[in-house]
N, C-alpha and C positions, 0 to 999 in steps of 0.2 A: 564143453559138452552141449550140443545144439539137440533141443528138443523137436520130437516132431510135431506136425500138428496134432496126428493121432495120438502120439504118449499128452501132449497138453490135453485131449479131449477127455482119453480114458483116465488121468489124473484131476478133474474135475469134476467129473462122473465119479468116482469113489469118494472125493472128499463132500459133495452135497448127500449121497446115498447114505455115508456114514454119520452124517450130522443128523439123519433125518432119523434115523435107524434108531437112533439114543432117544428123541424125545418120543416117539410116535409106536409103542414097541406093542404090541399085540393089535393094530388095526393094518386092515390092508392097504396093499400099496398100491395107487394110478403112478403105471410107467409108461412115460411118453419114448417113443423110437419117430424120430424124423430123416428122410434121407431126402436126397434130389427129388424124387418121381413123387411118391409116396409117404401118408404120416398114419401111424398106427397106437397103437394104447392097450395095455394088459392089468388087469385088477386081479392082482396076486395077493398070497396068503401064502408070507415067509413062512409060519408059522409050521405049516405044513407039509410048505412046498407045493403048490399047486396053483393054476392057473383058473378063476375063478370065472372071469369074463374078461372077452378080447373085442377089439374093434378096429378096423382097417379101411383106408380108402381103399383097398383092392378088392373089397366085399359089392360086388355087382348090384344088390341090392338095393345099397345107398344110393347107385346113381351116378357115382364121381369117381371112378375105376381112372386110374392114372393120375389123376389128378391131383397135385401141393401148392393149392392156397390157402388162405383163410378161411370161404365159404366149408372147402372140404372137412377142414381141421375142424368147423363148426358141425357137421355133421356128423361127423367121425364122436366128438363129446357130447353130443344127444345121444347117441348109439349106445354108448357105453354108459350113462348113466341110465339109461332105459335097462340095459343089461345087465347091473349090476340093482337094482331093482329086485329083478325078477330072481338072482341069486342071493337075495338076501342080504344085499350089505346096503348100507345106508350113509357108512361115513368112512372116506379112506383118506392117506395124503396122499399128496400132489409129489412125484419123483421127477424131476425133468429133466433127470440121465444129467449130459457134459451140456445142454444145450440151455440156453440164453433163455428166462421168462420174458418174450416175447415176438410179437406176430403170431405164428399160426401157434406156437405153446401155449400163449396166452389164450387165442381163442378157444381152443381147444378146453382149457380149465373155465375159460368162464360159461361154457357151450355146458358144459358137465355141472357146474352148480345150478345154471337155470333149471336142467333136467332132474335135479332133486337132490343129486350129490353132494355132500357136506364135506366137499375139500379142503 
């Protein structure tokens, strides 16, 4: 039975989500989404179900429309700890979906703590 890349990705994406789930259970979640073009970020509130504050290189504002490197990633983690700020949360974890803590993940979490977020 040969797995695909995708069932390997969406089966390590459930098994970090559910690890995380256990320790961390009434604080909101930073969920990283990365693809080829673009990396974006959502501060969710399981709890509720609602989408609390979002952040995207597609947001023209930032500057870096198209854009996945590291710089982006680092702007995209100011964004969102700016906007999560402003909605009220102070401390979330860190969800990094099926994807690797590292390069643009990483910048992107550590871009979000400098900005005040207690990841």
């Amino acid at each position: 039975m040969a797995n695909t890349k995708r069932d390997l990705f969406i089966k390590r994406r459930l098994r970090v989500r559910n690890k995380l789930r256990k320790v961390n259970a009434g604080r909101a979640r930073l969920s990283v989404h990365r693809s080829n073009k673009n990396i974006s970020v959502q501060l969710i509130d399981d709890v509720n179900g609602v989408t609390l504050a979002s952040a995207s290189s597609l947001e023209k504002d930032l500057g870096i429309v198209g854009k996945n490197n590291i710089e982006a990633a680092s702007k995209v983690g100011a964004a969102i700890a700016e906007r999560a700020k402003k909605a009220g949360v102070s401390e979330a974890y860190f969800d990094r979906g099926g994807f690797l803590f590292h390069g643009k993940v990483k910048a992107l979490a550590e871009a979000a703590r400098e900005g005040g977020l207690k990841i």
